[in-house]
Every structure is written in structure tokens, then in C-alpha cells.
C-alpha positions as CSV (number, residue, x, y, z in Angstrom):
1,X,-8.5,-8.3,-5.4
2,X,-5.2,-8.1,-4.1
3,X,-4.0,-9.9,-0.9
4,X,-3.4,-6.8,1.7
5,X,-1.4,-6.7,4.9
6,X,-0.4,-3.1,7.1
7,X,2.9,-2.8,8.2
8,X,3.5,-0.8,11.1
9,X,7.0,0.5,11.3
10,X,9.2,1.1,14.4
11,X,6.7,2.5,16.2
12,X,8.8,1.7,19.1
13,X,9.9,3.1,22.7
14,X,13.2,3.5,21.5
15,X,12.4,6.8,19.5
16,X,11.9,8.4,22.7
17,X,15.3,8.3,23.6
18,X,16.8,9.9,20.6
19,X,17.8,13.5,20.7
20,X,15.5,14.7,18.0
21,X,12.7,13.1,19.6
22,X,9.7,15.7,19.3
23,X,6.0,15.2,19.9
24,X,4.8,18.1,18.3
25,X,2.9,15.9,15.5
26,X,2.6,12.7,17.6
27,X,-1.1,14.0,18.6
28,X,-2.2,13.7,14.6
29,X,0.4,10.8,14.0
30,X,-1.2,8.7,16.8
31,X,-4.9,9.0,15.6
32,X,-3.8,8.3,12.4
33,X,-2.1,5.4,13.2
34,X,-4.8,3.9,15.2
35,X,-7.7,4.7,13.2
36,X,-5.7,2.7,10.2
37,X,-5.1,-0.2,12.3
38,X,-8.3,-0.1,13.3
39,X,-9.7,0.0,9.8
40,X,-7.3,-2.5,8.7
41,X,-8.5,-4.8,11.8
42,X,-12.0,-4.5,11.0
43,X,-11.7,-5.7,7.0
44,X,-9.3,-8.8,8.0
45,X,-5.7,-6.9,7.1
46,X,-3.1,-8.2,9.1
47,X,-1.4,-5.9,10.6
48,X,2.1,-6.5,11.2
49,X,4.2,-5.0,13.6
50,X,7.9,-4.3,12.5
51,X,10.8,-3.5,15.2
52,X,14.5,-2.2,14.7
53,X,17.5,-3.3,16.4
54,X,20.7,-2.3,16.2
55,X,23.8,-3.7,17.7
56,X,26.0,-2.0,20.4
57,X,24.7,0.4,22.7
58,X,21.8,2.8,22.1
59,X,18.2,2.7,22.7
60,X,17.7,0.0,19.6
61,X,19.8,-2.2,21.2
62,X,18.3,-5.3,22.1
63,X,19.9,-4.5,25.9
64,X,18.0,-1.6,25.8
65,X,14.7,-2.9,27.0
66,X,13.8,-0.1,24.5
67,X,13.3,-2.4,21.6
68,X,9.1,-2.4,21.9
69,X,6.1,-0.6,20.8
70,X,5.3,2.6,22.1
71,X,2.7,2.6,25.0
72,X,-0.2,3.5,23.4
73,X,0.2,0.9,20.6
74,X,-2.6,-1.9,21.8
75,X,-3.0,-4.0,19.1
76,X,-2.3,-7.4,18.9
77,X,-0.4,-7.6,15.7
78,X,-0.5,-11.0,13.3
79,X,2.7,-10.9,13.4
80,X,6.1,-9.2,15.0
81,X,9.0,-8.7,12.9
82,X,12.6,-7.4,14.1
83,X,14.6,-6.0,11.5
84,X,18.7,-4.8,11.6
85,X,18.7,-2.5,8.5
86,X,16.6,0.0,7.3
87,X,14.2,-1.7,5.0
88,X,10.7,-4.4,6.8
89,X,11.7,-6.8,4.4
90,X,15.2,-8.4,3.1
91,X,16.4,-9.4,7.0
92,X,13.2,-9.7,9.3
93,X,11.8,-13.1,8.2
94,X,9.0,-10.6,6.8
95,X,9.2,-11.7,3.0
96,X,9.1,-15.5,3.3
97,X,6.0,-14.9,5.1
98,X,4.4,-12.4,3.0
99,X,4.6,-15.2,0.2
100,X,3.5,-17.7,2.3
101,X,0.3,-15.8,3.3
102,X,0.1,-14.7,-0.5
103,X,0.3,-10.9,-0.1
104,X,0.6,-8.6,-3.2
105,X,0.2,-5.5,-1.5
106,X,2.1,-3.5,1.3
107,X,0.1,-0.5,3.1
108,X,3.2,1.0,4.8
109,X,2.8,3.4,8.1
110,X,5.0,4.0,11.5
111,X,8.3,6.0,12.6
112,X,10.2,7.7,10.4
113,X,9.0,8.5,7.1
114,X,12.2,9.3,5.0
115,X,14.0,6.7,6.8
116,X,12.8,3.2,7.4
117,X,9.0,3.8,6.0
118,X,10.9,4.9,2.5
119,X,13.4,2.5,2.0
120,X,11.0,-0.2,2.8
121,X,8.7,1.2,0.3
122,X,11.1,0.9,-2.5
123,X,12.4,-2.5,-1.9
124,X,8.8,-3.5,-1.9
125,X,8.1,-1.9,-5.1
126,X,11.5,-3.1,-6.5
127,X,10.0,-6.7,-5.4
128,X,6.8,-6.5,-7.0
129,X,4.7,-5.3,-4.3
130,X,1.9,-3.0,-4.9
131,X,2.3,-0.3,-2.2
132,X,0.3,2.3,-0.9
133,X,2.5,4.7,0.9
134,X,0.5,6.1,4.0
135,X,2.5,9.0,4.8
136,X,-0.7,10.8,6.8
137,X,0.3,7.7,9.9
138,X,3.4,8.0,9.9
139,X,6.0,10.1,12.0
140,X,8.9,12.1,11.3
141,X,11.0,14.8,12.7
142,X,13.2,18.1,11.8
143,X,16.6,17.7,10.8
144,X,19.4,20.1,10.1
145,X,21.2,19.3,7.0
146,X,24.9,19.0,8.2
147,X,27.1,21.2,5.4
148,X,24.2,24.1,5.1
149,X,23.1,24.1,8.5
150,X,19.2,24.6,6.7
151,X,16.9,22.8,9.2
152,X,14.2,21.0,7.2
153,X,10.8,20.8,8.8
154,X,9.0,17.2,9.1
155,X,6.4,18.3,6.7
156,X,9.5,19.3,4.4
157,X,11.1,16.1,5.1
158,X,7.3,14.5,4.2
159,X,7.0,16.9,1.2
160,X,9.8,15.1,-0.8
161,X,9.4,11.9,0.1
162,X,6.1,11.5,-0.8
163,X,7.4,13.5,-4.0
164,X,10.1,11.1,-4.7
165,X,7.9,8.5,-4.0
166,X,4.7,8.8,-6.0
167,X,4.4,7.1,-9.5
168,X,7.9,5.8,-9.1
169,X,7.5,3.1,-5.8
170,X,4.3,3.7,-4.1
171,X,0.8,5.6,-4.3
172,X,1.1,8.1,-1.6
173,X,-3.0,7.9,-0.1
174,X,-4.2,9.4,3.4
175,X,-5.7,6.5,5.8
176,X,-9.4,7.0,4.5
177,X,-7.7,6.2,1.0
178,X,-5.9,3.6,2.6
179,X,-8.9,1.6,3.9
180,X,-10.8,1.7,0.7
181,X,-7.7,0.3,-1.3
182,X,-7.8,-2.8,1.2
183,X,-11.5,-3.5,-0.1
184,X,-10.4,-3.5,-3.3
């Protein structure tokens, strides 16, 4: 049996603060969430808590105060992580201690899928991880593509990512699926 771990993804306060910040799915997000860290908890997965912070000014700024997680994020993580580019694992300090802990396989959730969820997902893969891609806890938004003006629903946005995903970098699995994989 592979070596497991669940990476939670900037599920951080600074998300609030953006302009695109929407909690029409958070309700479904949030229970998702949980109930994977929960499960995760319960079999012995670490789960490890990965923040982003950007320089500047902004609400991932370190200067912030914005740069933690989100309320209703209890946990006490095996780890915290803070990343400066989009992908958990080539800046954090997350992949020397993956290997140390001998971890073969990533269960990737959190804040926002296309974005840092994705690209962390294929550098995984592209480093030998086994990944399952949990796209049921994680969290996205609408965005309005910027030539076309076509606005793209988060379940559009989640649509082709889990598309462009599957086969190629990740199994895409839904948190039940999830669980089960980290059994075995």
C-alpha cells in the first residue's frame, strides 16, 4: 500500500478579500472539505495544510494578517506549508518532507481548482506522485474570459479541469472515493 498524505490547499482568509470571492458553493465545498479531513484523520493520513503568499500588497501578503486558514478550518494539520508560486510542492519545503515521511501518494483538495489545486496536481504527477484529484472539496469561482467576455461558471471551470486532468496527471475521485484509496 502506498504511503498517503491530504493536502489541503489555500483554504485561507485571504480568498475573502478578492473581488470574485463568492460563497454560493462554499456550503457543499465546506462539508466536503471537512468530512475528507475527517476521514483522512481517522485512517492516520496526514493532512497538510498548504498557504499562499505573495509579495507586495494584497490580501496574500504576509502583512496582510490575511495569510491563514479560513475560520471554520479546525484541524490541527501535521504540517503547515507556505508556498510563493502556484504549485504545494517545488518552493514550500513540502517535497523534502514528503520523502522524508515516504509518501507516494498526494490526495489534493482546497481553494481554487484550476489554479493552485491543478498546477500542483501535475507537478506531482510529473514527479512520480500517485494523485488522486478530489475536485468534489475543493472550491472555485466564475470567471469572465477577458477577449470573449464569455463568463465560465465554476462547475465549467471544474468540468475541464477534471477533463484535462484525468488519465493524464491525476484520478479525479469524489471524497467517498478518496477515503477508500487511502486504505488501499
Amino acid at each position: 500500500m502506498k504511503k498517503s498524505v491530504l493536502l489541503v490547499i489555500d483554504v485561507q482568509e485571504s480568498f475573502r478579500h478578492r473581488p470574485f470571492w463568492s460563497e454560493q458553493d462554499l456550503p457543499a465545498y465546506q462539508a466536503a472539505q471537512q468530512a475528507l479531513i475527517a476521514g483522512a484523520q481517522a485512517r492516520g493520513v496526514p493532512v497538510i495544510n498548504i498557504l499562499h503568499e505573495s509579495s507586495g500588497e494584497g490580501p496574500f501578503s504576509a502583512e496582510s494578517g490575511l495569510v491563514k486558514p479560513l475560520a471554520w478550518l479546525t484541524h490541527h494539520p501535521a504540517a503547515t506549508f507556505t508556498k510563493h508560486v502556484h504549485n504545494a510542492l517545488t518552493d514550500s519545503g513540502l517535497q523534502s518532507w514528503l520523502i522524508q515521511h515516504g509518501i507516494q501518494k498526494l490526495a489534493i483538495s482546497g481553494i481554487r481548482t484550476e489554479q493552485c489545486c491543478e498546477t500542483t496536481a501535475r507537478v506531482a504527477s510529473d514527479l512520480g506522485y500517485e494523485v488522486d484529484f478530489v475536485s468534489e472539496a475543493m472550491l472555485t469561482f466564475a470567471m469572465t474570459h477577458p477577449s470573449s467576455g464569455v463568463t465560465y461558471s465554476a462547475a465549467d471551470i471544474r468540468a475541464r479541469t477534471e477533463l484535462v486532468l484525468t488519465g493524464r496527471f491525476a484520478a479525479i475521485v469524489t471524497v467517498e472515493e478518496a477515503l477508500r484509496r487511502m486504505e488501499g
